[in-house]
Backbone as JSON, one array per atom type, in Angstrom:
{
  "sequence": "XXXXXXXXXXXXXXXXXXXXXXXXXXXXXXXXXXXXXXXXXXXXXXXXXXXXXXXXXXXXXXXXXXXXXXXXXXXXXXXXXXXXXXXXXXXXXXXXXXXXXXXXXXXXXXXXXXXXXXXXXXXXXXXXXXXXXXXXXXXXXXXXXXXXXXXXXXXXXXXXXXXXXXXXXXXXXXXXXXXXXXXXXXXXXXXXXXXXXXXXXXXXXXXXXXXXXXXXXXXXXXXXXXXXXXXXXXXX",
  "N": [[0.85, -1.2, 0.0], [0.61, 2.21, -0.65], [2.02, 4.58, 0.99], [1.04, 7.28, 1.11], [-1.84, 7.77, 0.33], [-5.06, 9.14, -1.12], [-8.38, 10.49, -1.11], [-10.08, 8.15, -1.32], [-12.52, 6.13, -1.92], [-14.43, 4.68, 0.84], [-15.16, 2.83, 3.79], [-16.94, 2.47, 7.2], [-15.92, -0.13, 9.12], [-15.64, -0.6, 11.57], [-15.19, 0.24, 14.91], [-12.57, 1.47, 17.41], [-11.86, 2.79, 20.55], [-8.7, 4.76, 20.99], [-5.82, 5.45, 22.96], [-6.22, 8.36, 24.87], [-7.85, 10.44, 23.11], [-8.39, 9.31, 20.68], [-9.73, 7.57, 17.87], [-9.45, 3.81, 16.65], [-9.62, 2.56, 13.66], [-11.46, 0.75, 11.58], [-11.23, 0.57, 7.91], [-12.92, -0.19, 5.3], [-11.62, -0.45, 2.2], [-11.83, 0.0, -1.36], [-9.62, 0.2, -3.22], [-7.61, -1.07, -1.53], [-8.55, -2.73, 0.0], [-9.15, -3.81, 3.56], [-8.12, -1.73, 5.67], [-6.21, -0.11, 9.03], [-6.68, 2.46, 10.65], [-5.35, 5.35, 12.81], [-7.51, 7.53, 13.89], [-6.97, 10.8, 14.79], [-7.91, 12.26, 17.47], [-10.35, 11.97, 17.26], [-12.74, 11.47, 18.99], [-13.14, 13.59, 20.27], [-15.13, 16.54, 21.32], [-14.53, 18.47, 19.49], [-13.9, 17.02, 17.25], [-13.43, 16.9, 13.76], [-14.04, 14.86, 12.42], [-15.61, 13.38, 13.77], [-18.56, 13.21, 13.55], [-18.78, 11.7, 11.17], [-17.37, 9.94, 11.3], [-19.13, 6.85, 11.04], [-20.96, 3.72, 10.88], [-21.57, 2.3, 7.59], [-21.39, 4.85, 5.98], [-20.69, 6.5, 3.3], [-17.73, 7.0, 2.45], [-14.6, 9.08, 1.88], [-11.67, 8.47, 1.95], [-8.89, 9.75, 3.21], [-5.08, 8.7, 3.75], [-1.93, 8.27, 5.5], [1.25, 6.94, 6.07], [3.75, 4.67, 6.34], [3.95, 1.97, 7.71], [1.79, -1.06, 8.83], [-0.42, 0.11, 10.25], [-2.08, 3.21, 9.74], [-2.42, 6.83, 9.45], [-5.19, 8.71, 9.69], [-5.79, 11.22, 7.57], [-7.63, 12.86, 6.05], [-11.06, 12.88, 5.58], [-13.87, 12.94, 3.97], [-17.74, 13.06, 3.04], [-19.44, 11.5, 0.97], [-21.38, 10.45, -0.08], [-25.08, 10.45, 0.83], [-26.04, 8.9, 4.08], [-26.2, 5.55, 4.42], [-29.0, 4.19, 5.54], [-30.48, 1.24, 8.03], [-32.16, 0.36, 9.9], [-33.59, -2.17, 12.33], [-33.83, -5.29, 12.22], [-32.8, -5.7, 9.47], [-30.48, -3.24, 9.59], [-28.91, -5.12, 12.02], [-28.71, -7.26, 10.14], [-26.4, -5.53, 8.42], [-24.48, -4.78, 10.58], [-23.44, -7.52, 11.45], [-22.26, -8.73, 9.01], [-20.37, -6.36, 8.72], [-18.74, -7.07, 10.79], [-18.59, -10.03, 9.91], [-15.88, -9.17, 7.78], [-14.34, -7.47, 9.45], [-13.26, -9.88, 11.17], [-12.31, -11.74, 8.99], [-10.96, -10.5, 7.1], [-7.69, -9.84, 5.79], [-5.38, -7.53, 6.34], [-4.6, -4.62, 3.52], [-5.09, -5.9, 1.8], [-6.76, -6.25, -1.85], [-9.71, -6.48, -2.56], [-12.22, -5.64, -4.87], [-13.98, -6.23, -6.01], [-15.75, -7.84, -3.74], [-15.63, -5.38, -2.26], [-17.27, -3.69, -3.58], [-19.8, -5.41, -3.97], [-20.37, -5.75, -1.32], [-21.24, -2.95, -0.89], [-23.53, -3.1, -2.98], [-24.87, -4.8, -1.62], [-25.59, -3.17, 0.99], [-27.02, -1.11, -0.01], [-29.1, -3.01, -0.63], [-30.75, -3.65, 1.12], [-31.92, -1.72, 2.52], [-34.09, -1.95, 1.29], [-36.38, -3.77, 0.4], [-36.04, -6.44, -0.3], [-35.66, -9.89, 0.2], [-34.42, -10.58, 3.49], [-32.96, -13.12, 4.08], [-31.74, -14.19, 2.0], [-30.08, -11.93, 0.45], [-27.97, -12.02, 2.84], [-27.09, -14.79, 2.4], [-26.04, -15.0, -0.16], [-24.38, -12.64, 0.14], [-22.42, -13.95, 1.79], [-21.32, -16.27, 0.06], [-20.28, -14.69, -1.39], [-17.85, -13.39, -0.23], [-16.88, -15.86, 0.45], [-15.73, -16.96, -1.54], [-13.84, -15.15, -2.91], [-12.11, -15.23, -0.81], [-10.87, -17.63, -1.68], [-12.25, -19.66, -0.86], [-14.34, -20.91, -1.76], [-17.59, -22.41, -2.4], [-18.64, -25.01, -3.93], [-21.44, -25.69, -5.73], [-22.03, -26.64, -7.59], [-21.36, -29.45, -8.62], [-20.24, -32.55, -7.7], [-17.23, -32.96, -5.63], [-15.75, -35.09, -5.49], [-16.58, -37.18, -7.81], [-17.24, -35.63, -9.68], [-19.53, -35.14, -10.96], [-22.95, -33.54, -12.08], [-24.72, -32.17, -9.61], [-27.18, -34.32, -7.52], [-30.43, -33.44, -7.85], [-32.28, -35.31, -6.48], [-30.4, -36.55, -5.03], [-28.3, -37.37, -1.58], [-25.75, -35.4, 0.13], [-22.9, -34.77, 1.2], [-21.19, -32.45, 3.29], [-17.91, -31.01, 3.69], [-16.34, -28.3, 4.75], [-14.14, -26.23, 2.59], [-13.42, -28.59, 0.98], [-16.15, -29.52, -0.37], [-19.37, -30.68, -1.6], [-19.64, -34.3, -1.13], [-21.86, -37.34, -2.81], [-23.45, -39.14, -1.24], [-23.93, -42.68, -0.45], [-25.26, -44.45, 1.35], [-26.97, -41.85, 3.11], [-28.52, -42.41, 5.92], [-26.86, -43.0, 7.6], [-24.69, -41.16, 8.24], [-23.68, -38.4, 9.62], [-25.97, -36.62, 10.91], [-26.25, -33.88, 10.74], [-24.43, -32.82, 8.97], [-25.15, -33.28, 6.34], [-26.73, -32.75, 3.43], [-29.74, -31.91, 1.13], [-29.7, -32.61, -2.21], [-31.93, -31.09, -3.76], [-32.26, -28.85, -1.97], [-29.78, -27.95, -2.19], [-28.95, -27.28, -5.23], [-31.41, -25.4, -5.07], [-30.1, -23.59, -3.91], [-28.14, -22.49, -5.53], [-29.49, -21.68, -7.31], [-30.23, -18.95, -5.98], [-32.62, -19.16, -4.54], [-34.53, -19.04, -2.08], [-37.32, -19.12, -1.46], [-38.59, -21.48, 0.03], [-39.08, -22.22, 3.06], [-37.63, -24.54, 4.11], [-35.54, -24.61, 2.98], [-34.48, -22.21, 2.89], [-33.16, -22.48, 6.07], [-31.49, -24.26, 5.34], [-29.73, -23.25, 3.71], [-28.51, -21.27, 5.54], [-27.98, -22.72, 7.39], [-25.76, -24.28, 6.04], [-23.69, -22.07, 5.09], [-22.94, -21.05, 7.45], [-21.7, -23.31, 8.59], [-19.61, -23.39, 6.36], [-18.37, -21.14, 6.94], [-17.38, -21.0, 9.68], [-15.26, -22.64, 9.55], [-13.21, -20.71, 9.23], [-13.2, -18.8, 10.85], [-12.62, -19.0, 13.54], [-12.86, -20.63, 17.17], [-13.79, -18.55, 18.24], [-17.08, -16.63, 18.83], [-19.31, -14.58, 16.62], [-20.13, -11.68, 17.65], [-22.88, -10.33, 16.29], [-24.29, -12.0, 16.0], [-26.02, -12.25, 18.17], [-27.57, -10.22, 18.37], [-29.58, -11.33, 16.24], [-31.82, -12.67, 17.61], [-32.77, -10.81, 20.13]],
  "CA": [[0.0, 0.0, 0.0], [1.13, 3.92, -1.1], [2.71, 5.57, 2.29], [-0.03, 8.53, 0.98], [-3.7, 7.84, -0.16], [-6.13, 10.83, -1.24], [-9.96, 10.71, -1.65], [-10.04, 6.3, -1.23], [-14.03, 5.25, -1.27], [-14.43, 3.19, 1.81], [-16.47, 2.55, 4.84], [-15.89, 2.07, 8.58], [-16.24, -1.5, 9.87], [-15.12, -1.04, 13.18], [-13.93, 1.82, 15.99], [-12.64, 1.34, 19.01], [-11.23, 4.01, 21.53], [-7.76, 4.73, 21.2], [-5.29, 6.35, 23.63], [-7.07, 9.54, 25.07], [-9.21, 11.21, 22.71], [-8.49, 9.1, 19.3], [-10.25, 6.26, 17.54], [-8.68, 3.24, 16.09], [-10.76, 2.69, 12.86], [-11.22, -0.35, 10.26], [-11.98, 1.02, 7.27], [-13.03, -1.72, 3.89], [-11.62, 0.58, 1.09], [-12.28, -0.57, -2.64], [-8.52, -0.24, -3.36], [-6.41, -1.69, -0.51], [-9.1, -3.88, 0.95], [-8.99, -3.64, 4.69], [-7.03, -0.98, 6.39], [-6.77, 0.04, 10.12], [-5.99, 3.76, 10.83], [-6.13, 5.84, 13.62], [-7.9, 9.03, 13.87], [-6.31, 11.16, 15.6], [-8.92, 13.26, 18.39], [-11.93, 11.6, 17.05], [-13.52, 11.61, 20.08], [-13.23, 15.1, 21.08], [-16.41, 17.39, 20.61], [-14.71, 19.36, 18.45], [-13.32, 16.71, 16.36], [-14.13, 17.18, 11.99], [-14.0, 13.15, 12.3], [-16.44, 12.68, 15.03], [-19.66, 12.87, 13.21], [-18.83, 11.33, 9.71], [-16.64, 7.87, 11.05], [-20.45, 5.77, 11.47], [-21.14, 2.18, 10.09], [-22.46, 3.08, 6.31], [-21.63, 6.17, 5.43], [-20.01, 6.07, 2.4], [-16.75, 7.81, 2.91], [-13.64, 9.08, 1.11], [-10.8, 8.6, 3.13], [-7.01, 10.24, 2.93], [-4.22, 8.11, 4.7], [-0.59, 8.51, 5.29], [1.77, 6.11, 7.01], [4.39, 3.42, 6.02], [3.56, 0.66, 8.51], [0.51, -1.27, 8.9], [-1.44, 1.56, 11.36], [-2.4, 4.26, 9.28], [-2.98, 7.87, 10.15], [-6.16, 9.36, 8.51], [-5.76, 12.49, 7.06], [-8.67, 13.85, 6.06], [-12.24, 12.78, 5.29], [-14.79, 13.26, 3.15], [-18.91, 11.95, 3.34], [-19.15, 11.19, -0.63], [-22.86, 10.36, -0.41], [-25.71, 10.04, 1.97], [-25.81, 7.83, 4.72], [-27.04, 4.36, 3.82], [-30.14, 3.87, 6.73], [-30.69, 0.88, 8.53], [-33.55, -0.8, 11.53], [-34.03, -3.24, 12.69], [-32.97, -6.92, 11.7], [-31.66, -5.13, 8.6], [-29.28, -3.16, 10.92], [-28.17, -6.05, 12.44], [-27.66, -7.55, 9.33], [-25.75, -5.04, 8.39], [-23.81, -5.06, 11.23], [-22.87, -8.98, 10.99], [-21.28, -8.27, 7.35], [-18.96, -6.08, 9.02], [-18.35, -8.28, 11.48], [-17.39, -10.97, 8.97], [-15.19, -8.79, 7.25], [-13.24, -7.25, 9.95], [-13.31, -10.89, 10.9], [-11.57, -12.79, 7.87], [-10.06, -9.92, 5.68], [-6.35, -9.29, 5.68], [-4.59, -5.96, 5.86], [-4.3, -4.05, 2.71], [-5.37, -7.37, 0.52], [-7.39, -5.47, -2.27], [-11.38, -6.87, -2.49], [-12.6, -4.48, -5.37], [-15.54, -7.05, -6.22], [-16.2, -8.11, -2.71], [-16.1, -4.3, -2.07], [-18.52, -3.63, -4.73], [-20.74, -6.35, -3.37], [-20.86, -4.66, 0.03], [-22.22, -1.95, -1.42], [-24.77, -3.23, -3.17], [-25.77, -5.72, -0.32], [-26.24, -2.51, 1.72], [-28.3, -0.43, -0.8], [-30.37, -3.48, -0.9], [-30.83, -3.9, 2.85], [-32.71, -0.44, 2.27], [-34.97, -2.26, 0.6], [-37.58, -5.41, 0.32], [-35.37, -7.99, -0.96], [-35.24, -10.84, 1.12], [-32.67, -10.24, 3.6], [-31.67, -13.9, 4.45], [-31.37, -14.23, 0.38], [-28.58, -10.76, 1.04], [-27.03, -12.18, 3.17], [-26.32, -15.84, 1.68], [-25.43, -13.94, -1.94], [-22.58, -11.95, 0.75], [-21.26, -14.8, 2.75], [-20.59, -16.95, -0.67], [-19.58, -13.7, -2.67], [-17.25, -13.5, 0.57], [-15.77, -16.99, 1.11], [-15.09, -16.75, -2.86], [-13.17, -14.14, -2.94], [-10.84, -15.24, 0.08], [-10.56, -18.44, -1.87], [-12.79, -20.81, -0.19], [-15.81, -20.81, -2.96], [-18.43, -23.47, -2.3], [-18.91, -26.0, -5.6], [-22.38, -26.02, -5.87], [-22.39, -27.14, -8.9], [-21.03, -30.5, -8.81], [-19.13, -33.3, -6.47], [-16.32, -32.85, -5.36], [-15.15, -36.33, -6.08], [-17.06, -37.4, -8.85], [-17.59, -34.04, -10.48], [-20.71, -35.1, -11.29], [-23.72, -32.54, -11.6], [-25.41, -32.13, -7.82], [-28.55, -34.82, -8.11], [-31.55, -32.83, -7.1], [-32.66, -36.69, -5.8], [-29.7, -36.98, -4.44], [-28.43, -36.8, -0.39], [-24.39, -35.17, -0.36], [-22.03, -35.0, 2.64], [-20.78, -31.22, 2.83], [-16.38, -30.49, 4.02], [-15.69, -26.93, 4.65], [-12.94, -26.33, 1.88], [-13.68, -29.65, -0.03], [-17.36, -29.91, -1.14], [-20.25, -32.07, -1.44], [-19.82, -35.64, -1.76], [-22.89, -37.82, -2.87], [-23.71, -40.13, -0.1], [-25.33, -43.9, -0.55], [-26.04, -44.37, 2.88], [-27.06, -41.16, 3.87], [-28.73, -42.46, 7.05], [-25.97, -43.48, 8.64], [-23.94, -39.95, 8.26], [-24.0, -37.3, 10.65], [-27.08, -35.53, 10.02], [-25.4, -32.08, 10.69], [-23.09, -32.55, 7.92], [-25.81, -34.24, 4.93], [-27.64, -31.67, 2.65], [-30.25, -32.37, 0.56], [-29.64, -32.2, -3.38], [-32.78, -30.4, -4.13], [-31.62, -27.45, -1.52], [-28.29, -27.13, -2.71], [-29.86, -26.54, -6.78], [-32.01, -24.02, -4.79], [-29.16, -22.39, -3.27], [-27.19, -22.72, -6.57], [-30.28, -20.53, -8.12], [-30.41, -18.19, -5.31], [-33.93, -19.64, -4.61], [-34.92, -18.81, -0.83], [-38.68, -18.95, -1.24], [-39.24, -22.18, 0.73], [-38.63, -22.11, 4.8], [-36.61, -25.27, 4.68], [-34.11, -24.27, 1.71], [-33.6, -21.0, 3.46], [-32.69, -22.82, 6.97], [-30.7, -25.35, 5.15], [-28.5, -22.39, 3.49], [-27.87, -20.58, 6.59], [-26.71, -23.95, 7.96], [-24.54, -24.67, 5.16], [-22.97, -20.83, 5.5], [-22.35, -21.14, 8.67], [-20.86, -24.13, 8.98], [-18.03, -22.97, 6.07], [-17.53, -19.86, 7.62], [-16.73, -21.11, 11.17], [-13.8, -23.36, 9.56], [-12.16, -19.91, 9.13], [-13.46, -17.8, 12.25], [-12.09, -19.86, 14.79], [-13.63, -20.43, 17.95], [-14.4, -17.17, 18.51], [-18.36, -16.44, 18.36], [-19.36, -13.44, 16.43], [-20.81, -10.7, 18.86], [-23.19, -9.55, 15.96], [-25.54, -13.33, 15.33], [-26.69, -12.74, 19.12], [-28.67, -9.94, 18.01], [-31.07, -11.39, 15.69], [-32.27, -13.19, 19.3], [-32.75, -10.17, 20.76]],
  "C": [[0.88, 1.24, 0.0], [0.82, 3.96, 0.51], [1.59, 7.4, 2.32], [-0.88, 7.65, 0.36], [-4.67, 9.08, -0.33], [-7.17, 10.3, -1.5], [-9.83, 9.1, -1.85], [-11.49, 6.27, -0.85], [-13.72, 4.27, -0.22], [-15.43, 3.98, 3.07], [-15.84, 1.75, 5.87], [-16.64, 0.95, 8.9], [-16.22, -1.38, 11.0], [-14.56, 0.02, 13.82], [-13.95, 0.97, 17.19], [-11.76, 2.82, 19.76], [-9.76, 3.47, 21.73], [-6.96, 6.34, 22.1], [-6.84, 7.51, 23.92], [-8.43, 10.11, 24.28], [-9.67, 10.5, 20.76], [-9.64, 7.82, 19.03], [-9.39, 5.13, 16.81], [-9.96, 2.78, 14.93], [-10.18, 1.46, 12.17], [-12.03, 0.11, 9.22], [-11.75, -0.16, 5.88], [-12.85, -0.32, 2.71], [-11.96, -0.44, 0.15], [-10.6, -0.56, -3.03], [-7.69, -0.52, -2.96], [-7.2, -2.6, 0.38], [-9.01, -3.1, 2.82], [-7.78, -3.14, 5.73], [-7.54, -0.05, 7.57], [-5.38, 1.54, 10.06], [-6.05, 4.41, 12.0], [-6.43, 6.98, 13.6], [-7.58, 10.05, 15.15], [-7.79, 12.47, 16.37], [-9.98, 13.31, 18.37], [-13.18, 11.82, 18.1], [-13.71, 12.88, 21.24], [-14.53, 15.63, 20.55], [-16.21, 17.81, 19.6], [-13.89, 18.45, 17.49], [-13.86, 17.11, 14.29], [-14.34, 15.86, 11.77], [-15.56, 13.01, 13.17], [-18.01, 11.9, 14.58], [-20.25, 11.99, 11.87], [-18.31, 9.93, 10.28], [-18.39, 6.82, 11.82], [-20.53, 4.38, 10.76], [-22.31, 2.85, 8.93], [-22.85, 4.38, 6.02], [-20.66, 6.16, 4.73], [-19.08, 7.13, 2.41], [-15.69, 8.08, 1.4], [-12.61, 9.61, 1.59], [-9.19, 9.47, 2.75], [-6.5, 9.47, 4.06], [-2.74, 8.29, 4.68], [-0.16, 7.54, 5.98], [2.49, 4.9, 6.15], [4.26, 2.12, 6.36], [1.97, 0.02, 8.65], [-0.4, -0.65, 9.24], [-0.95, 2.34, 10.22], [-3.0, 5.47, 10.04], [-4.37, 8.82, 9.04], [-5.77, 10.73, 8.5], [-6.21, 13.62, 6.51], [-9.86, 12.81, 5.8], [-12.86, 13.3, 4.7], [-16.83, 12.44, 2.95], [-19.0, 12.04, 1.64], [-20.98, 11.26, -1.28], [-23.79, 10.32, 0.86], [-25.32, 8.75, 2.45], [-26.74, 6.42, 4.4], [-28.1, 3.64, 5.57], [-30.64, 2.38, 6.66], [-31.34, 0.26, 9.7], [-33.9, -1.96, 11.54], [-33.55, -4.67, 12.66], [-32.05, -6.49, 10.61], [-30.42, -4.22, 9.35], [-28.52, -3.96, 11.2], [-27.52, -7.1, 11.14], [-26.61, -6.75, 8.38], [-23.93, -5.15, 9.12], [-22.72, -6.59, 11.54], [-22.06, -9.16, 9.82], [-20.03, -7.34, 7.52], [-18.57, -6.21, 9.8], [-17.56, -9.47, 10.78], [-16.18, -10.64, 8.44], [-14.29, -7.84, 8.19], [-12.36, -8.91, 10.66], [-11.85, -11.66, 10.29], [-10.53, -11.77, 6.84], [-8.72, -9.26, 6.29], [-6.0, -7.95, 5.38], [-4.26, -5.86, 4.69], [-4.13, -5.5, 1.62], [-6.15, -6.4, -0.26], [-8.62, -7.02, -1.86], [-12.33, -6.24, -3.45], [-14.1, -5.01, -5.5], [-16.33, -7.42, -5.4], [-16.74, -6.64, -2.38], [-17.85, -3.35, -2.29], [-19.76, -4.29, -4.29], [-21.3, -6.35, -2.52], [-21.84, -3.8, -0.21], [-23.43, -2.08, -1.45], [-25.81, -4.12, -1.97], [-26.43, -4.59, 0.79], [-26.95, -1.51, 1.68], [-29.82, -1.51, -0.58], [-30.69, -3.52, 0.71], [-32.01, -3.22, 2.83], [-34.04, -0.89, 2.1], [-35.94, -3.27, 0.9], [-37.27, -6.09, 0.33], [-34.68, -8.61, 0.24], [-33.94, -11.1, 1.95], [-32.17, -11.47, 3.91], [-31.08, -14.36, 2.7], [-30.2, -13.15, -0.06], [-27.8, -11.26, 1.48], [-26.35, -13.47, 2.91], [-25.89, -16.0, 0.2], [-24.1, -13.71, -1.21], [-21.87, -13.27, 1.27], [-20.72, -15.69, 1.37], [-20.1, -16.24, -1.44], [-17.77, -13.76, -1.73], [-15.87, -14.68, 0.6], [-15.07, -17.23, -0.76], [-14.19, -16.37, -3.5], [-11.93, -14.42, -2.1], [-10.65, -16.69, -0.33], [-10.94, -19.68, -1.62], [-13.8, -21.03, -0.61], [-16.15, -22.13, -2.21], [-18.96, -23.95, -4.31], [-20.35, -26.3, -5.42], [-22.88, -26.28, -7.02], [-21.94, -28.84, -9.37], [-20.22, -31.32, -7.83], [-18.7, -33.31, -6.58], [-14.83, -34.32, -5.65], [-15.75, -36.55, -7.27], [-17.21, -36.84, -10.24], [-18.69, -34.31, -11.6], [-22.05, -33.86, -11.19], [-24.44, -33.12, -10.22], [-26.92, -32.66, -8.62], [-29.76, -34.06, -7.35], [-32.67, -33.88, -6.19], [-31.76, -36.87, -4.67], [-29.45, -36.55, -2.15], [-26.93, -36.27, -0.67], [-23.86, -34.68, 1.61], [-21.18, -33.63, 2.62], [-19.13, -31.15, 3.94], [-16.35, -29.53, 3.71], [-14.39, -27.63, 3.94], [-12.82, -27.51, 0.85], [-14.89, -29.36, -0.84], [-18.4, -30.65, -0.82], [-19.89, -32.97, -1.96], [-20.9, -36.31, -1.79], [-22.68, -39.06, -1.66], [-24.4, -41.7, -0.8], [-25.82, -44.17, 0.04], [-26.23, -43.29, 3.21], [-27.63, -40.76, 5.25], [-27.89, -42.71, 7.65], [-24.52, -42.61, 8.6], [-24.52, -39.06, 9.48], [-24.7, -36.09, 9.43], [-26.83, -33.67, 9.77], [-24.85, -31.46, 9.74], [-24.29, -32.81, 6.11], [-26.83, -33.01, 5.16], [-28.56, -32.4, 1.84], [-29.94, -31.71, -0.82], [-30.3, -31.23, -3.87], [-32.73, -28.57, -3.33], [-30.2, -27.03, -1.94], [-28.42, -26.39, -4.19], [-30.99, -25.73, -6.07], [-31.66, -22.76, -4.4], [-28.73, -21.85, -4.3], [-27.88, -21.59, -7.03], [-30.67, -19.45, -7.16], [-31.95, -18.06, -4.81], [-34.32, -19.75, -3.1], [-36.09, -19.12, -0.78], [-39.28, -19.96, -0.23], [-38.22, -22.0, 1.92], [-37.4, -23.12, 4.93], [-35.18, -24.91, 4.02], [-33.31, -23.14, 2.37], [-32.77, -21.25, 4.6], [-31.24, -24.11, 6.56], [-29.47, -24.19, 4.53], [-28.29, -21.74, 3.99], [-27.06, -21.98, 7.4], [-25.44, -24.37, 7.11], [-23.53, -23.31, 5.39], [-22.44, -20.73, 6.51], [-21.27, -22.12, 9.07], [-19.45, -24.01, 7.68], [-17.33, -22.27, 6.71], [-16.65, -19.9, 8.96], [-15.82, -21.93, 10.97], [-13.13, -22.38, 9.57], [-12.43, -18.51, 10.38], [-12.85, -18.34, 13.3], [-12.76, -20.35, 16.05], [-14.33, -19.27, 18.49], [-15.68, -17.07, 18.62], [-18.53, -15.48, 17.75], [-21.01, -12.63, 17.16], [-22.42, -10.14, 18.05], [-24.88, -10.38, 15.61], [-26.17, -12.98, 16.93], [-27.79, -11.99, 19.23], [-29.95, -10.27, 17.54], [-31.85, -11.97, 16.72], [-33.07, -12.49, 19.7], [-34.61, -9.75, 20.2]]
}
C-alpha cells in the first residue's frame, strides 16, 4: 500500500477508543481492501471526524503512514448515509463483522467491495434479507478463496442430483452419499436445496434454513472459535 492515499471510497467496519481522545478505525476501502488507521482526536467534541466515522456512510478517506497503522488524514462523506432498523441493521452489522473478521490488511477486495455496497443499498430495501445475506457470505468466502462448488461433487464431479443426499467439508465440497442415514445428520444436505441455493432460490422455509446452515458451517472453519458478537442480536 502507497505511504499517501487521497480521496479512497471506503467505509468504517469497526472503531474502538484509542489512547485519550483518538479512535482506532477499520476502514473496507475498494482499493487496498482492509485498512486500520487511527484518527487522531476523534472523540473530542470538536473533532471534523467525530460525526462522519459511522457504520455506512459512504466515505472518502485520505491516509498517510508506512507501517501497517495508518494515520487518517482527512475525510470526506461522498454520499448520503445508507439507513438501517431493525434486523436489517443487524444484518448489516454482521457483514462487518465478517469482514473485519476474515479480511487481511491491505489485501485489495474491489468485487467483494462492490458487493458490500450493493448488499447494503439493498438492505434499504424489500429484498429478502436472508437471500442478502447468503449472496454476501458466498460472494465473501469466494473471494478469500474458499468458494463453495455447488455445482457439482467434489469427487465425482458429477452434476449435484436434485434426488440426491451429499455430505458437505468446509474447503472440499459435497460428496454424494449412498447411505445417507448413517452420516451425521449435521453434515448431509439435501440435493434439491443445494440446486435451490445454486439458483439463489430462498422462497421455501426449509431451503432458506438449510443455506444458513450450510454458511455457517463454512464460515466457522475460518473464524475460529471465537463467536461473532453480531448473530446474538437477531435473538434479541
Amino acid at each position: 500500500m502507497d505511504s499517501r492515499v487521497a480521496l479512497q471510497p471506503a467505509y468504517v467496519l469497526h472503531t474502538q477508543p484509542f489512547q485519550n481522545t483518538s479512535l482506532l478505525v477499520d476502514f473496507f476501502t475498494m482499493d487496498y481492501g482492509r485498512v486500520r488507521a487511527v484518527a487522531k482526536g476523534a472523540r473530542s467534541a470538536k473533532s471534523k471526524y467525530r460525526s462522519a466515522l459511522q457504520l455506512f456512510q459512504p466515505l472518502l478517506v485520505s491516509l498517510s503512514g508506512r507501517g501497517e497503522l495508518k494515520t487518517l488524514t482527512g475525510l470526506e462523506c461522498s454520499l448520503g448515509a445508507i439507513v438501517l432498523e431493525g434486523q436489517r441493521l443487524f444484518s448489516g452489522m454482521y457483514i462487518n463483522e465478517l469482514l473485519t473478521r476474515l479480511l487481511l490488511n491491505h489485501v485489495e477486495h474491489k468485487q467483494l467491495y462492490l458487493a458490500y455496497q450493493d448488499t447494503l443499498v439493498a438492505l434499504q430495501g424489500s429484498v429478502d434479507m436472508q437471500l442478502l445475506l447468503r449472496q454476501f457470505e458466498l460472494c465473501l468466502l469466494g473471494e478469500l478463496g474458499y468458494g463453495i462448488n455447488l455445482e457439482s461433487d467434489c469427487r465425482s464431479h458429477i452434476a449435484i442430483d436434485a434426488d440426491g443426499s451429499y455430505l458437505f467439508t468446509p474447503d472440499v465440497g459435497f460428496e454424494k452419499l449412498i447411505e445417507p442415514e448413517q452420516a451425521n445428520a449435521a453434515r448431509v444436505y439435501s440435493g434439491s436445496h443445494i440446486v435451490a441455493l445454486r439458483d439463489f432460490d430462498l422462497s421455501d422455509t426449509d431451503v432458506a434454513k438449510t443455506a444458513k446452515r450450510l454458511l455457517r458451517t463454512a464460515l466457522a472453519a475460518h473464524l475460529g472459535g471465537k463467536p461473532l458478537h453480531s448473530r446474538s442480536l437477531f435473538s434479541k
